[in-house]
N, C-alpha and C positions, 0 to 999 in steps of 0.2 A: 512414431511420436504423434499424439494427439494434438490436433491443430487449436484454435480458439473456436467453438462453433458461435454460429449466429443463429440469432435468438429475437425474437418477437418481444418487444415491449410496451408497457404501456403508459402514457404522459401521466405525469403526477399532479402538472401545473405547477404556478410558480411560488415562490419566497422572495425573501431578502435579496436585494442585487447589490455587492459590495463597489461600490464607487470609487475614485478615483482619489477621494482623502480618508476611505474607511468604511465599514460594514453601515449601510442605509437601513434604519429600522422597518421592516413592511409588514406586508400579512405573511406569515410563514404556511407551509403548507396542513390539507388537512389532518394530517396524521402529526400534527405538528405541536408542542406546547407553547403557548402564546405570555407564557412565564418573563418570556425577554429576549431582545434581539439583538442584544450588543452586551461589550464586556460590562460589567458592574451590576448587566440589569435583571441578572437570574440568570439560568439555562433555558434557553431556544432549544428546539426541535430543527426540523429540517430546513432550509435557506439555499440558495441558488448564491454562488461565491466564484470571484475571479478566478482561474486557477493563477495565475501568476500571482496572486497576493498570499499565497498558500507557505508555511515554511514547514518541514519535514522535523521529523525527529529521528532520525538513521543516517547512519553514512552511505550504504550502499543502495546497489538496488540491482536486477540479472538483465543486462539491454536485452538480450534477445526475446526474453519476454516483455520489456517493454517495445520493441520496434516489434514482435506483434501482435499486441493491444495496440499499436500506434497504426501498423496498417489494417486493425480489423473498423477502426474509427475513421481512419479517410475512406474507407470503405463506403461509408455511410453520410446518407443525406444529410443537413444540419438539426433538421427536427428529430434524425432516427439516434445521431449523435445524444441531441438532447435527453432523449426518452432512455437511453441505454443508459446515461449518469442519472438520469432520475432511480433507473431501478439500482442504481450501487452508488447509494449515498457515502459520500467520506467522512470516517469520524474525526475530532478535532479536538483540539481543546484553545479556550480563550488563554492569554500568555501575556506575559508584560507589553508595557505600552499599546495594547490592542492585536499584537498580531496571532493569527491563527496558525498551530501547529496542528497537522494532521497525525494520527496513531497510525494509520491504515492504508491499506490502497496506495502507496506512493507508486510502485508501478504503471498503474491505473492514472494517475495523477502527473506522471511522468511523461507518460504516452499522449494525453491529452493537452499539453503541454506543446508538445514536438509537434502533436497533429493539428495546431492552430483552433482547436477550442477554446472559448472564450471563456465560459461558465461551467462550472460542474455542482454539484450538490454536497453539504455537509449536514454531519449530526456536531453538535458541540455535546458531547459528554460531560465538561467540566468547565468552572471557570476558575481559573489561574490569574486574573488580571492584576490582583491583587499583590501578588508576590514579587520582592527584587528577583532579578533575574539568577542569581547566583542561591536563592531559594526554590526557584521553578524548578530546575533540572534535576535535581534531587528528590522533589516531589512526582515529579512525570516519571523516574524512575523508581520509584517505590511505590509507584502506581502501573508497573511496567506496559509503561506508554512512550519508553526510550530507549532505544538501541544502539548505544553508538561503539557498535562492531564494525571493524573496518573491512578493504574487498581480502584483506588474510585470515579474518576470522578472529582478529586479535579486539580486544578491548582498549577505545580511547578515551581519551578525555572529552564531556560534553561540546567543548570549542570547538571541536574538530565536529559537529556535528554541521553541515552547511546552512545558508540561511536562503539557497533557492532550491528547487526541487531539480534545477537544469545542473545544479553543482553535485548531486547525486554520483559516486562512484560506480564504476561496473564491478559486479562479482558476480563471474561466469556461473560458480557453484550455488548462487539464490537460484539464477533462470534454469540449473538441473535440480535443484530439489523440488519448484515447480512444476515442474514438466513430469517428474517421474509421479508426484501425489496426483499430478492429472491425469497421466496414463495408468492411474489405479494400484500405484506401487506401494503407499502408507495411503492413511484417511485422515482426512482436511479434520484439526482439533484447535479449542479455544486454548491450548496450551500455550506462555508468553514463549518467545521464540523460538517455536517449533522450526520453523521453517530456515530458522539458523543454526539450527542444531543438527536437521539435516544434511543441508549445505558443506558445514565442517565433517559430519560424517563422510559424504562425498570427495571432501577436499583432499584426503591422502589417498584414496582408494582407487579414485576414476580422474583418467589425465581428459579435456576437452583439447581439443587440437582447433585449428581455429576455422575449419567449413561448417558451415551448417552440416553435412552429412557428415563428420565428425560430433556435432554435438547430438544427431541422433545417435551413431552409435554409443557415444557417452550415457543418453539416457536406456539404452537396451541393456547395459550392462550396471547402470542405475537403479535398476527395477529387480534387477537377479538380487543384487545386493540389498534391496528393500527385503526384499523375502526373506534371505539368511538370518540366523541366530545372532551374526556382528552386530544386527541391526535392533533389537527385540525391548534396549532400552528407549527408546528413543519415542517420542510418542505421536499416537496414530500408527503403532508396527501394526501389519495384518497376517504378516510372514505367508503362508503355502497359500492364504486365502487372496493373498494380492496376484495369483494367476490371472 
């Protein structure tokens, strides 16, 4: 099983620093569009944001790939912390009453979270602010930017979607369909949820028993299975080429 490598980054500098009543309008950064920094006032580029002010649009999330992103980040100094969320900005979208839902990364966001980081980076993709809330989620889902599949693979209702990133469910089958597209089993695609589609392939196929070297062998037998024909709808298959 392929571990998280570590990686050289390089500081971005800063943005928006969301404060303690709400997102503080500032300079955003270079790469950044200066269109607006808060909800109503256009779409922002990139900003420096709580994580704990952050709300998810999924129910689950795979712990063992968040605990470790969580230990590759205590790992690291606070500035190297910083520079490693600069280079993996989170996209987001602005939401009723101002709050920020993120699309992406909640593992990433997750683990950041658990490892007592303060700030991380977002992209705002969209703004939403505008909408009742009972309008948003049907929107974010037809913009598939909502998942709210639960840790059985089953389909809920938006409510059940949490409203912290710490209220995140585990579903062991997200952290093996990771692990297996990391150790080269399918190929990472913008397809909307791939990585749950995965997962459910895995979910009848391959039991995770509950050691870490049972989730390795779950993903050596994960990867066989990427390769096969059972697998070939599903997208990002590389099938004999994922050797």
């Amino acid at each position: 099983m392929r571990r998280l490598r570590s990686r050289r980054w390089q500081a971005r500098g800063t943005g928006s620093i969301l404060g303690a009543d709400g997102f503080v309008p500032g300079t955003v950064l270079p790469s950044g569009d200066k269109s607006g920094g808060s909800p109503g006032g256009g779409v922002a580029k990139l900003h420096e944001v709580e994580i704990h002010r952050l709300r998810p649009t999924q129910i689950t999330v795979g712990m063992i790939e968040v605990e470790d992103k969580r230990a590759m980040l205590e790992s690291l100094k606070k500035h190297e912390q910083r520079d490693f969320l600069a280079a993996h900005p989170i996209p987001a979208v602005w939401g009723p009453d101002g709050k920020l839902y993120i699309t992406d990364h909640h593992h990433l966001g997750r683990a950041a979270s658990e490892a007592g980081v303060d700030t991380g980076f977002f992209w705002v993709e969209e703004d939403y602010s505008h909408l009742p809330i009972a309008e948003f989620w049907p929107k974010m889902s037809a913009a598939l930017w909502a998942h709210p599949i639960d840790q059985n693979g089953k389909h809920r209702s938006f409510e059940e979607i949490p409203d912290h990133l710490e209220k995140l469910r585990d579903d062991p089958y997200r952290s093996l369909a990771g692990y297996v597209r990391e150790a080269g089993g399918y190929d990472k695609t913008p397809t909307a949820y791939a990585e749950f589609l995965w997962a459910d392939f895995f979910r009848t196929r391959v039991v995770i028993g509950p050691t870490r070297a049972d989730f390795a062998e779950a993903v050596k037998k994960g990867l066989a299975l990427a390769k096969s024909a059972a697998a070939a709808h599903l997208p990002g298959y590389r099938g004999e080429a994922a050797g």
